[in-house]
DRENKEDREN-930695 format. One record per residue (C-alpha): residue number from 1; residue in one letter; x, y negated, z negated. Coordinates in steps of 0.1 Angstrom, whole numbers, m for minus. Layout:
// DRENKEDREN-930695
NODE	NUM	a	X	Y	Z
...
This chain:
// DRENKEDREN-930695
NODE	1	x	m142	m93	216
NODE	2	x	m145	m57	221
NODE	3	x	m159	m38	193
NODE	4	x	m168	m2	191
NODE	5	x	m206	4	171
NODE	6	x	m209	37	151
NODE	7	x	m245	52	139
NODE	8	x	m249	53	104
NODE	9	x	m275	73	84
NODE	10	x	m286	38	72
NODE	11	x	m280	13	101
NODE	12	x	m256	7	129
NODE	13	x	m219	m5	118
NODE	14	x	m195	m29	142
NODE	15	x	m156	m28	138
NODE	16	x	m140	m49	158
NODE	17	x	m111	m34	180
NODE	18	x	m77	m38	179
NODE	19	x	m48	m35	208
NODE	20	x	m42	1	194
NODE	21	x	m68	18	174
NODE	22	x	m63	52	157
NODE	23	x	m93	71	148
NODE	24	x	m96	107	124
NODE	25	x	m99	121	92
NODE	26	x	m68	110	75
NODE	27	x	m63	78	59
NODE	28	x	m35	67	80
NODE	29	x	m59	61	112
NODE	30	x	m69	24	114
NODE	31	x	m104	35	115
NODE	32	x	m113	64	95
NODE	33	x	m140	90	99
NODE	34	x	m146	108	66
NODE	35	x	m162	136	93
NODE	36	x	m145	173	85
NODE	37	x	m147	180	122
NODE	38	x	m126	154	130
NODE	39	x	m89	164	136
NODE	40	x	m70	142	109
NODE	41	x	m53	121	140
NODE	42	x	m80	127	170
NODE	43	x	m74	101	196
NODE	44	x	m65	61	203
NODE	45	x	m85	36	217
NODE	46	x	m61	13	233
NODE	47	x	m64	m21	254
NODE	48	x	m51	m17	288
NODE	49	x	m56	m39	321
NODE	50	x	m83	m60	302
NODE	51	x	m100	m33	291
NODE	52	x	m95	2	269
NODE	53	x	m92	34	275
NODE	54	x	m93	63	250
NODE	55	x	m72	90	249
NODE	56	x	m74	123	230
NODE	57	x	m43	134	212
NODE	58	x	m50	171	208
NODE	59	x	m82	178	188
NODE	60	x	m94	208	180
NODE	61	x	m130	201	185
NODE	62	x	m125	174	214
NODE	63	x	m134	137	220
NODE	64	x	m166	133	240
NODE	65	x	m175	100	261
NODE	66	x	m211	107	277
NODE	67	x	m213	140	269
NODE	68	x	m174	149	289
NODE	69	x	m149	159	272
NODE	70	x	m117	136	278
NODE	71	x	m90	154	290
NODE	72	x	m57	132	285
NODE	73	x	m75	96	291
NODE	74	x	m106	81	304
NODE	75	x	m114	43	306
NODE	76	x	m140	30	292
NODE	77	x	m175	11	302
NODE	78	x	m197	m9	283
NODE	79	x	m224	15	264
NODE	80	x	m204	44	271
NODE	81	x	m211	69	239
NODE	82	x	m181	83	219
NODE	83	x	m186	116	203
NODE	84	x	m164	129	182
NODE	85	x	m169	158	154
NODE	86	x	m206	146	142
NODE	87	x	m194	111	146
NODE	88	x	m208	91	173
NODE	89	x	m202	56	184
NODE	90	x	m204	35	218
NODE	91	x	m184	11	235
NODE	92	x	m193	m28	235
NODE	93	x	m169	m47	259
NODE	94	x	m174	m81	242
NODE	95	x	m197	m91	278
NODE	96	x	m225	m66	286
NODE	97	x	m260	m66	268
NODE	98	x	m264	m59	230
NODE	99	x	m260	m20	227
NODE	100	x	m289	m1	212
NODE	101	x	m285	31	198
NODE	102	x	m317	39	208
NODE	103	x	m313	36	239
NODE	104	x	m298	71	269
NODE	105	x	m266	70	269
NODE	106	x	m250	60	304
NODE	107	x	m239	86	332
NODE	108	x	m211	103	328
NODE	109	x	m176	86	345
NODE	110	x	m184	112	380
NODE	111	x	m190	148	381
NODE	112	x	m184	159	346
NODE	113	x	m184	198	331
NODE	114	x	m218	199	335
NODE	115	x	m221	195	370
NODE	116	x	m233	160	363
NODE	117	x	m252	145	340
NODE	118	x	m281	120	348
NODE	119	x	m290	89	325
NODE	120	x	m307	90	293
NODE	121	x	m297	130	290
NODE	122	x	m275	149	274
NODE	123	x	m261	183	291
NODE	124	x	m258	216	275
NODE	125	x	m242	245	294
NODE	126	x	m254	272	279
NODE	127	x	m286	256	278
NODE	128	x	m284	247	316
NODE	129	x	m306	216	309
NODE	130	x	m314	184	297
NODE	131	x	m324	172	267
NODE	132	x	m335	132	263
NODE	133	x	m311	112	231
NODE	134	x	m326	95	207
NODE	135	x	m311	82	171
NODE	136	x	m323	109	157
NODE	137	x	m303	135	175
NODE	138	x	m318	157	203
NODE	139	x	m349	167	202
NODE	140	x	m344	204	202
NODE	141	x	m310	214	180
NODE	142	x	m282	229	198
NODE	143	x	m280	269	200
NODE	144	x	m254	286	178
NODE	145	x	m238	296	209
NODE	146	x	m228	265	219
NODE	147	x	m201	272	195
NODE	148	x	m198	240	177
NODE	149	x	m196	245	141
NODE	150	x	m221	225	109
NODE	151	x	m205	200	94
NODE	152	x	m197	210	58
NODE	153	x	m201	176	48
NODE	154	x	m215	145	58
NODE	155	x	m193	126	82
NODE	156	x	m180	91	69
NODE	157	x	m169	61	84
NODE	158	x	m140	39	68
NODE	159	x	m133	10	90
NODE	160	x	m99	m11	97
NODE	161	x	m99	m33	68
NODE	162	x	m120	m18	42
NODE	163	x	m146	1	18
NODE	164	x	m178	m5	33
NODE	165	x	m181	25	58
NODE	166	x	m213	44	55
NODE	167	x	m223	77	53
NODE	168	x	m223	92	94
NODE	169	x	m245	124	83
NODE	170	x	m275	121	110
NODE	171	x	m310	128	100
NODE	172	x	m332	152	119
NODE	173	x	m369	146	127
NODE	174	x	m389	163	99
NODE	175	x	m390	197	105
NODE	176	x	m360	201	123
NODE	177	x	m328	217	113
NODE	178	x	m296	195	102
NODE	179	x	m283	175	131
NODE	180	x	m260	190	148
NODE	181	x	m236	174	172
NODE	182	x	m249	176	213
NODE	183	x	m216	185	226
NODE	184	x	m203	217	222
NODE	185	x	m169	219	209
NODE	186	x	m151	238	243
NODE	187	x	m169	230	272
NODE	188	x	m159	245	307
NODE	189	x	m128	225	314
NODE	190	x	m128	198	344
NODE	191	x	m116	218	381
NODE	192	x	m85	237	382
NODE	193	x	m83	243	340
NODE	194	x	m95	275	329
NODE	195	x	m126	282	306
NODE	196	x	m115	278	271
NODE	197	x	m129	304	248
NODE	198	x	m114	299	214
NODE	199	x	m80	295	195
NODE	200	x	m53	269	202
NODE	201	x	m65	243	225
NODE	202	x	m55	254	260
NODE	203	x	m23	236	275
NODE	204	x	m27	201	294
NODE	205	x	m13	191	322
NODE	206	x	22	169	313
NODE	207	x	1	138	325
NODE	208	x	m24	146	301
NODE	209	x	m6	153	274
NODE	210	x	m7	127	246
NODE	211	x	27	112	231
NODE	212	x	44	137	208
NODE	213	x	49	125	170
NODE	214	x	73	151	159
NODE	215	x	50	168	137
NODE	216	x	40	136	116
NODE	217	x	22	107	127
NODE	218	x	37	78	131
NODE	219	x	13	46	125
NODE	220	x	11	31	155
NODE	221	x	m2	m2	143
NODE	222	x	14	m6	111
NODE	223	x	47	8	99
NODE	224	x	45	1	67
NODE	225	x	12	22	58
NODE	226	x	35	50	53
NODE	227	x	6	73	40
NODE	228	x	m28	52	53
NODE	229	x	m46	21	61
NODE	230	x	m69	17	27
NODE	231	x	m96	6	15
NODE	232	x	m103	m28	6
NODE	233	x	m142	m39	8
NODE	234	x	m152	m58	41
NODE	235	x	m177	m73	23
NODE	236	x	m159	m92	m6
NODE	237	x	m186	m113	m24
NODE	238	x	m227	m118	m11
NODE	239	x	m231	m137	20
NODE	240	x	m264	m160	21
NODE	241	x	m298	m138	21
NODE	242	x	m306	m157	55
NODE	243	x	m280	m141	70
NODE	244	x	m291	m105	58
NODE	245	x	m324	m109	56
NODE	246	x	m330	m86	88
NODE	247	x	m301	m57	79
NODE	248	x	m317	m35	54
NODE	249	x	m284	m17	51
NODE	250	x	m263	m45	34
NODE	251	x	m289	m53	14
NODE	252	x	m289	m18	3
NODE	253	x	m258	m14	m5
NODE	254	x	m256	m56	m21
NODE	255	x	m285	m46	m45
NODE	256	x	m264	m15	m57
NODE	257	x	m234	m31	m62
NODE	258	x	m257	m58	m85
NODE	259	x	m271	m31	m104
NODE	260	x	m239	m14	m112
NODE	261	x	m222	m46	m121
NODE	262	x	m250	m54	m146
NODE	263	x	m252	m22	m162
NODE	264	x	m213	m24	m164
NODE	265	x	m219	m57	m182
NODE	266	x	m241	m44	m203
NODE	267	x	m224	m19	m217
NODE	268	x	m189	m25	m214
NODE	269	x	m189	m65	m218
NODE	270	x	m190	m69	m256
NODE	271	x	m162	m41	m263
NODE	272	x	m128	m56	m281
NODE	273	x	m109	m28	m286
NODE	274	x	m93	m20	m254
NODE	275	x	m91	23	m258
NODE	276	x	m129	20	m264
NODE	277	x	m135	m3	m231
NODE	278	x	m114	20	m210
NODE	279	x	m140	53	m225
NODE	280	x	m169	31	m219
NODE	281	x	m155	25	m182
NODE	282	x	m153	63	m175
NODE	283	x	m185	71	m190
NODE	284	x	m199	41	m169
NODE	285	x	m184	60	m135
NODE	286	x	m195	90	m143
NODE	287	x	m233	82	m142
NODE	288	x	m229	74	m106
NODE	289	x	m199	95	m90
NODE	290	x	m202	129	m92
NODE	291	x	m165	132	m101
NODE	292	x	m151	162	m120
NODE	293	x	m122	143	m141
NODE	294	x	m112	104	m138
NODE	295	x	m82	86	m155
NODE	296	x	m74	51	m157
NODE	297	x	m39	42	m160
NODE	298	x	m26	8	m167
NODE	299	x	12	m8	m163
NODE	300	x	30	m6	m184
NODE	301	x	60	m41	m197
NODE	302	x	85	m20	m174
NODE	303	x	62	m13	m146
NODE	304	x	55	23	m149
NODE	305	x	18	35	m152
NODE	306	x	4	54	m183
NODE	307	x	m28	74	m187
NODE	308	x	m51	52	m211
NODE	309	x	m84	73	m209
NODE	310	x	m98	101	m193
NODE	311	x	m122	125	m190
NODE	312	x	m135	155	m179
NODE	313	x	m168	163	m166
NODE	314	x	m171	199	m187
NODE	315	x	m160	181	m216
NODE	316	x	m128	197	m221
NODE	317	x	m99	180	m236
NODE	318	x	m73	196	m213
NODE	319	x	m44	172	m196
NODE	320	x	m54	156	m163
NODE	321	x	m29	154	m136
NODE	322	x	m29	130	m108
NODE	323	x	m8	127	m79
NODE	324	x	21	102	m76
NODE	325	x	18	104	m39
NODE	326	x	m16	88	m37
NODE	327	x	m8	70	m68
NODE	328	x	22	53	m57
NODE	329	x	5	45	m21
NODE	330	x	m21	31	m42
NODE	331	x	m2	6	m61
NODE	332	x	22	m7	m38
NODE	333	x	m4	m10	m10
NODE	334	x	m26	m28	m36
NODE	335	x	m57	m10	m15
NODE	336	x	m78	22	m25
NODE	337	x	m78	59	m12
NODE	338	x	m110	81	m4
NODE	339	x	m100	117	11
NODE	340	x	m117	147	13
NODE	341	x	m93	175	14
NODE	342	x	m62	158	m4
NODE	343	x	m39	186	5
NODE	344	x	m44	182	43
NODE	345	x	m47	151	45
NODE	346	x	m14	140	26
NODE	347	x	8	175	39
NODE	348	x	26	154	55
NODE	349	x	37	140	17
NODE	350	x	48	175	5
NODE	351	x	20	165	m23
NODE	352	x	28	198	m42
NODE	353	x	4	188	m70
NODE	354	x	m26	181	m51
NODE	355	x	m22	218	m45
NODE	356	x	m13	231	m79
NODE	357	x	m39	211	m96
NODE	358	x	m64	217	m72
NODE	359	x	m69	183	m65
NODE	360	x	m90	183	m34
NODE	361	x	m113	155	m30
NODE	362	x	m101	120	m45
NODE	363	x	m110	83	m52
NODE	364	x	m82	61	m62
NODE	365	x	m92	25	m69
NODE	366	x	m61	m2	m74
NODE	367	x	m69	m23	m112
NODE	368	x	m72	m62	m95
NODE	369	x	m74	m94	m108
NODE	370	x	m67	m119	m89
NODE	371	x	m27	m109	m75
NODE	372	x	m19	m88	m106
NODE	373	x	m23	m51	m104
NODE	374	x	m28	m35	m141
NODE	375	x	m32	m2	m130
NODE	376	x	m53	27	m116
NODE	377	x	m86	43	m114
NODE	378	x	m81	78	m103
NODE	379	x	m115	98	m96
NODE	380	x	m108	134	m79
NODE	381	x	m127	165	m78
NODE	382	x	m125	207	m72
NODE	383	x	m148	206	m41
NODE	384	x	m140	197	m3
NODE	385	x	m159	168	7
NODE	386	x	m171	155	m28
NODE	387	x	m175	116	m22
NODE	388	x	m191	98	1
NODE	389	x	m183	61	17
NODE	390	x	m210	47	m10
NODE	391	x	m191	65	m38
NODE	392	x	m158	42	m27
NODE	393	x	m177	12	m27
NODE	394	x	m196	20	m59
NODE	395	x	m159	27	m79
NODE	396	x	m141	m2	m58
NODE	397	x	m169	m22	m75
NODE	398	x	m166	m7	m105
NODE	399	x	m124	m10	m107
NODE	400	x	m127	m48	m100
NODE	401	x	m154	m53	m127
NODE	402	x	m130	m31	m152
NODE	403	x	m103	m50	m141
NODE	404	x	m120	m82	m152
NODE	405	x	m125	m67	m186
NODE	406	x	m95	m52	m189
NODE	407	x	m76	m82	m184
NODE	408	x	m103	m108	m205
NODE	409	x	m90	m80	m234
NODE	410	x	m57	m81	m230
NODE	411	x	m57	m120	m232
NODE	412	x	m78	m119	m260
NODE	413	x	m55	m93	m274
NODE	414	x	m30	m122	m267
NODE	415	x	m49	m148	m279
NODE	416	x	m48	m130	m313
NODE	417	x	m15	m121	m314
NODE	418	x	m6	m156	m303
NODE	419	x	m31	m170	m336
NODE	420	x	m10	m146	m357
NODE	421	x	25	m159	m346
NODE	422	x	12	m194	m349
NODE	423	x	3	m188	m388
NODE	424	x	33	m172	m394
NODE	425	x	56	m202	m380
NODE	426	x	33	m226	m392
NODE	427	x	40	m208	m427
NODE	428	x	75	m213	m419
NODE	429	x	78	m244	m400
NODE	430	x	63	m278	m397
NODE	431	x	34	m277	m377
NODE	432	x	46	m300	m347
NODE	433	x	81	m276	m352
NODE	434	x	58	m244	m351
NODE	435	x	41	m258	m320
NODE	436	x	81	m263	m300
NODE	437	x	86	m229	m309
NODE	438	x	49	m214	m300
NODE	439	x	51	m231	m268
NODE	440	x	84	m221	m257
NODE	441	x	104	m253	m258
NODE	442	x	122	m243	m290
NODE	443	x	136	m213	m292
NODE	444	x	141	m194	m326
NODE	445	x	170	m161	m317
NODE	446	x	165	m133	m330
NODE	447	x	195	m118	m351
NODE	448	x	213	m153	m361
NODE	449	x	233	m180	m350
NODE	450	x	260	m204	m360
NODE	451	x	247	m235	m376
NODE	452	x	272	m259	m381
NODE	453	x	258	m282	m403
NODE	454	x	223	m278	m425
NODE	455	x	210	m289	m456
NODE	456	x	194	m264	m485
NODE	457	x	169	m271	m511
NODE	458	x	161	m250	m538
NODE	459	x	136	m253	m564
NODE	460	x	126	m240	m599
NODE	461	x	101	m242	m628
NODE	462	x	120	m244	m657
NODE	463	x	105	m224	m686
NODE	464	x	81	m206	m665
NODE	465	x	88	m169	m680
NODE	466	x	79	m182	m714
NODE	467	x	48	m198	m701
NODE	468	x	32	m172	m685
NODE	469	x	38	m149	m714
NODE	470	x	3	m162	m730
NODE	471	x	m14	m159	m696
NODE	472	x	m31	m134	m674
NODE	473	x	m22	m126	m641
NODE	474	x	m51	m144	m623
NODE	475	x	m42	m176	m641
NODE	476	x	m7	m176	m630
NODE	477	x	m12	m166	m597
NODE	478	x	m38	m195	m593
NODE	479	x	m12	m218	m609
NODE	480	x	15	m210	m587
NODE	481	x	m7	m213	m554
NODE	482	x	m21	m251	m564
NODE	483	x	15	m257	m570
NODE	484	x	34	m242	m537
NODE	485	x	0	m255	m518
NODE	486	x	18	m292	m527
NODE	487	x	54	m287	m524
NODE	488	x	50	m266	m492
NODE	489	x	27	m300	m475
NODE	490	x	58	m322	m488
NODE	491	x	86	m302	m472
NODE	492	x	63	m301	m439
NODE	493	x	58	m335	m442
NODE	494	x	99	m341	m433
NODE	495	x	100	m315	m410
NODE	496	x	114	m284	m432
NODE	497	x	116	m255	m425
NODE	498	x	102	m231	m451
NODE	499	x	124	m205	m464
NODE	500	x	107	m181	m487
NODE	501	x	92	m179	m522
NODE	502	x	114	m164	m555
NODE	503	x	90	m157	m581
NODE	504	x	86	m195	m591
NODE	505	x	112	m207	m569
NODE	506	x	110	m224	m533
NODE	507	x	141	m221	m508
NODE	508	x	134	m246	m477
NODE	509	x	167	m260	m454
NODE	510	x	168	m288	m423
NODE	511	x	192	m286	m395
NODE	512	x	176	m252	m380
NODE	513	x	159	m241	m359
NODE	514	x	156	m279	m348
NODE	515	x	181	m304	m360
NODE	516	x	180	m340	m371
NODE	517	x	208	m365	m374
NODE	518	x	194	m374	m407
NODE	519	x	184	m340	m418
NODE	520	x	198	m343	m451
NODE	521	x	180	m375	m456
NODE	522	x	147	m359	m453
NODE	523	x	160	m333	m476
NODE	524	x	170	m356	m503
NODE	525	x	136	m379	m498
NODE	526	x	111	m347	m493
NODE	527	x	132	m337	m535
NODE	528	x	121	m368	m548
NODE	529	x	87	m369	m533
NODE	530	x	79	m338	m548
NODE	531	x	91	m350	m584
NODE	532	x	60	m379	m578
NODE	533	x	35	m352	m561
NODE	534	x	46	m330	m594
NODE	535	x	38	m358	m615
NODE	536	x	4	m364	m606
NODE	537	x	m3	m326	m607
NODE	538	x	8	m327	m640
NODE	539	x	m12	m356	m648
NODE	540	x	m43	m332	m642
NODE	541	x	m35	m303	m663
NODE	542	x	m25	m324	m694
NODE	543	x	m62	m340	m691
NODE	544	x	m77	m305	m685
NODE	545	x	m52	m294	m716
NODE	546	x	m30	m277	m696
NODE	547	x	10	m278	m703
NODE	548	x	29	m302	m676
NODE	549	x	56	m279	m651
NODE	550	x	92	m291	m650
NODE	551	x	110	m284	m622
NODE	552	x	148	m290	m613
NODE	553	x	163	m288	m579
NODE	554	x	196	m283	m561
NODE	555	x	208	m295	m525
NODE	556	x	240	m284	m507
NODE	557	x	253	m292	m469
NODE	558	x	271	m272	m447
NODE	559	x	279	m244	m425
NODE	560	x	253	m212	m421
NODE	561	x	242	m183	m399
NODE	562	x	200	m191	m394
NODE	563	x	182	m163	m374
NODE	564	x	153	m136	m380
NODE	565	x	165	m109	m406
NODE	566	x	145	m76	m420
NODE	567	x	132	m45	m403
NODE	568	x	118	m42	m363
NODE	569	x	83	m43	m381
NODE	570	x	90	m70	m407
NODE	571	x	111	m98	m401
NODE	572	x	118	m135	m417
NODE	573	x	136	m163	m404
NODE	574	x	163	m169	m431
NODE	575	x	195	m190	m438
NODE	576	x	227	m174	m444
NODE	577	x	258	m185	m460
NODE	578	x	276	m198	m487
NODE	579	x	257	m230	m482
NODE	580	x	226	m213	m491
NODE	581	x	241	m194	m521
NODE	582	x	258	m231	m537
NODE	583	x	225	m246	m533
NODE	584	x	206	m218	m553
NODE	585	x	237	m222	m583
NODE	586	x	231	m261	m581
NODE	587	x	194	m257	m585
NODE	588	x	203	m230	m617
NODE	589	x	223	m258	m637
NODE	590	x	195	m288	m632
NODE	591	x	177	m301	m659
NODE	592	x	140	m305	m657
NODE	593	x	134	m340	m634
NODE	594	x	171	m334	m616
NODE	595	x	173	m340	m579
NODE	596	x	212	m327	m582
NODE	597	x	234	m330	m546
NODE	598	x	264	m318	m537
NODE	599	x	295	m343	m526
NODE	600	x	288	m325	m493
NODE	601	x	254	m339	m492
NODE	602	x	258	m372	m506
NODE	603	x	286	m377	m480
NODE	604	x	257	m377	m457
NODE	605	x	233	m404	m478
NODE	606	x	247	m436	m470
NODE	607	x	235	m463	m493
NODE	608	x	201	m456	m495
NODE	609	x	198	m432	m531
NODE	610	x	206	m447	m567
NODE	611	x	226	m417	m580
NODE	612	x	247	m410	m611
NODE	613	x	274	m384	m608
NODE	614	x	275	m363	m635
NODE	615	x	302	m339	m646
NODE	616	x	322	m316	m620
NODE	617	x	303	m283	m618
NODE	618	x	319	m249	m621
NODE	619	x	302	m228	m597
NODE	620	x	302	m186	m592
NODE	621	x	322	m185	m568
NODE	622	x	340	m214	m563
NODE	623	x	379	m220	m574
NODE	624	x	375	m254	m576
NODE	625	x	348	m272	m600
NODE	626	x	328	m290	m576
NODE	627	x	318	m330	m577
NODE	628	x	274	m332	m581
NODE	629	x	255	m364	m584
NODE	630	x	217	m366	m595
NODE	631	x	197	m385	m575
NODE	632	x	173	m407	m590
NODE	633	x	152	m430	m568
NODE	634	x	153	m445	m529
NODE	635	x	169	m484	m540
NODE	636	x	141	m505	m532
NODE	637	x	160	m524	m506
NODE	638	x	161	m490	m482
NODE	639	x	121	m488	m492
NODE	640	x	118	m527	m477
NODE	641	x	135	m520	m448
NODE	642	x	117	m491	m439
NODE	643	x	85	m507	m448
């Protein structure tokens, strides 16, 4: 397969080429050179007739193969040498030999500008000579009047899929002045075009001229990278030493992303409390990127991103802005953005506030794990040219570790909250109840429903008031919790649901949220139950010379509302009704050792309580006096057939 090898200040990089590749400056190319001489769309290599030809679409400074400048289009050769700004790269067909850098360039395709250029030699007009290439860059630098001008900033390379581009800058022999690029920006065009000698590039003829775009590029190899192919690493884990055992480069930039992982670990990877972890994060960044102010943002329940932490490099506290135009390309792309003149390269955008808040070189790194995206981390900076390829890899690392932590803390933040409802319920409910509704098989609405049919128990100590006047507080207290410790096990022990605590009082009802066919059997059996679990309590207290508790209790059927009641930040799950308020007034008239049931609820026995009715009761409330029964015991011929 054809692939096209750039030089890198720290090795030699190979991106394989596609049917149509788009090379310059700004992030929408398929490969992009982070070089500020590079136009932002420069020119296309594209397959043609089993091979590829390159064509330049317009660029200020000019696309050079073998030192001649390419007017319209020129086929390639294997080894032929691409320069383009202070970007070089040659050609590999996919057949010939390996290509080494370090080896002349070919001749040029036939009599170039330079009256022909032999092997091994780069041409310089105004020079008149020759001057033998090595990976260094020519041995003598290029005059000032060649009219090329220095890079401001190292050149970059970003390649079709990803992050790990490297730095482009060439180094010099010692001694020597910054490399230069060898070909000089407007060389003497081919016969028939005039010398160019500055300004617009001079007109082409219609063959030449590359395909209009209307003033915006249009992606030619993918549509839907409205504003740019991004960055996502081409390296995406550690391959086996034996495989880069010889590439000093990778192993380079391997050991760094190591190191910055560990420390990230190290100083991040205990932290809880998510605002501190996000600080800790920035801080983190900041030791390697030479950033002036850095956000990260994190979605939000409805999807929209919020700041979370930032901070500035002066240590000022005033607002950071960030633009949605990167931002948005950011997150729905789910890949990174490196630029480095944000207001050129996104023009096209109508970015205003890249402008207005001098936004001018940028990092934006998508929040990962695993196909969620929780947010952003948005590095950007005053200067042209700030970052450099190894800064995109560094923060790409970076933004996945965070986003590992991020998340771990968020779940743990879940796991917490999900600990908390589970007490609460379990409070409420009966455990293997509490674990339907944790789990989501039973749902408990908020507000309330109609519940046609449950049972209420209420309970009281009778005489408590006048045994607690000779008490302290920390001995009633401790009373009251051995005693609500029982009763509360017993009414979980038939599937109750818990209802609240009144002073001395318990409130507890079956039939919601999960309903029984016999739920006013359990409620009757958990009453008398209690009375036994009582007596044995009491048992103790007389031997430790403690008064015995007496406690009566009241059970009514029928309709209610059952839902959560109370404020947004405090809310019970409660019964409703004038069920609920007939069992309270039931429990109010029994007598110390009374189980008392409505007819409602006896209804709903069957044959399995000995009960005495006892006189109709005349009830707040009611017009009627209503028909109550005391129930003493299960009749041992229900307890044998159970057993």
């Amino acid at each position: 397969m054809a692939r096209l090898i750039l030089a890198t200040a720290e090795g030699q990089q190979a991106i394989e080429l596609r049917p149509i590749n788009s090379l310059g400056r700004h992030p929408n190319n398929s490969i992009q050179l982070l070089d500020k001489i590079v136009s932002k769309e420069h020119c296309i290599l594209e397959q043609r007739d089993g091979g590829f030809i390159l064509r330049d679409l317009g660029s200020l400074n000019g696309t050079y193969v073998n030192g001649e400048r390419v007017r319209g289009e020129m086929p390639l050769r294997h080894g032929d040498e691409i320069a383009l700004g202070s970007t070089r790269a040659r050609y590999d067909d996919g057949h010939g030999p390996p290509i080494d850098f370090n080896a002349p360039p070919p001749m040029a395709h036939g009599p170039g500008p330079f009256g022909g250029v032999g092997p091994g030699a780069v041409a310089h007009p105004q020079q008149g000579g020759t001057q033998p290439w090595n990976n260094k860059g020519p041995s003598v630098p290029p005059p000032a009047s060649a009219g090329m001008p220095m890079p401001s900033a190292a050149g970059h390379l970003a390649g079709p899929s990803g992050t790990m581009g490297l730095p482009l800058q060439q180094r010099s022999s010692p001694g020597q002045p910054p490399y230069a690029p060898p070909y000089p920006p407007h060389p003497q065009g081919p016969p028939g075009v005039p010398p160019y000698s500055g300004g617009p590039p001079p007109p082409r003829p219609h063959a030449e001229r590359p395909p209009s775009f209307g003033g915006t590029r249009v992606d030619v190899l993918d549509s839907a990278r409205a504003i740019g192919t991004q960055i996502a690493a081409q390296t995406k884990g550690f391959v086996p030493f034996e495989q880069i055992q010889h590439d000093p480069a990778q192993l380079r930039v391997d050991y760094e992303r190591l190191r910055l992982t560990w420390e990230l670990t190290r100083d991040i990877g205990l932290e809880r409390d998510l605002d501190q972890l996000l600080h800790k994060i920035l801080m983190s960044l900041f030791k390697f990127v030479n950033a002036d102010r850095a956000v990260i943002l994190l979605r939000e329940a409805d999807g929209s991103l919020q700041p979370r932490s930032a901070h500035r490099r002066d240590g000022t506290e005033a607002p950071i802005q960030v633009s949605s135009t990167i931002l948005n390309h950011v997150m729905t792309e789910r890949a990174a953005v490196l630029t480095h003149d944000a207001s050129m390269d996104f023009a096209s955008s109508k970015g205003k506030s890249m402008i207005l808040n001098r936004i001018s070189s940028a990092i934006v790194v998508p929040l990962l794990h695993e196909k969620d995206v929780l947010g952003a981390l948005w590095l950007d900076s005053e200067s042209l040219a700030q970052f450099q390829q190894k800064d995109l890899e560094l923060v790409t690392t970076v933004g996945n570790q965070a986003a590992m932590f991020i998340e771990n803390n968020l779940l743990a933040k879940k796991v917490e909250q999900e600990i908390t409802t589970r007490e609460r319920f379990s409070r409420l409910l009966s455990p293997n109840v509490a674990e339907q509704v944790i789990s989501g098989k039973l749902e408990v609405k908020k507000g309330g429903v109609h519940v046609p049919e449950c049972t209420v128990f209420n309970s009281d100590i009778r005489g408590f008031t006048r045994m607690s006047e000779g008490a302290t507080a920390g001995v009633i207290n401790e009373l009251l919790n051995e005693y609500f410790e029982l009763m509360v096990e017993t009414i979980f022990k038939y599937e109750g649901t818990l209802d609240k605590f009144m002073g001395d009082g318990i409130m507890a009802f079956w039939g919601a949220p999960m309903s029984h066919p016999d739920d006013a059997v359990r409620a009757v059996q958990c009453a008398l139950d209690q009375m036994e679990v009582l007596g044995r309590f009491n048992r103790k207290r007389v031997e430790g010379g403690h008064p015995a508790l007496a406690v009566g209790l009241g059970l009514h059927t029928g309709p209610l509302v059952a839902g959560y009641v109370g404020s947004s930040k405090a809310m019970s799950y409660t019964v409703i009704g004038d069920t609920a308020n007939t069992s309270a007034r039931l429990c109010g008239i029994a007598l110390a050792g009374q189980v008392i049931v409505s007819e409602y609820t006896l209804a709903r026995l069957g044959p399995r309580f000995e009960v005495e009715e006892l006189p109709p009761a005349h009830l707040k409330g009611k017009e009627k006096p209503l028909r109550i029964f005391n129930v003493k015991r299960e009749k041992p011929s229900a307890v044998a057939k159970v057993g």
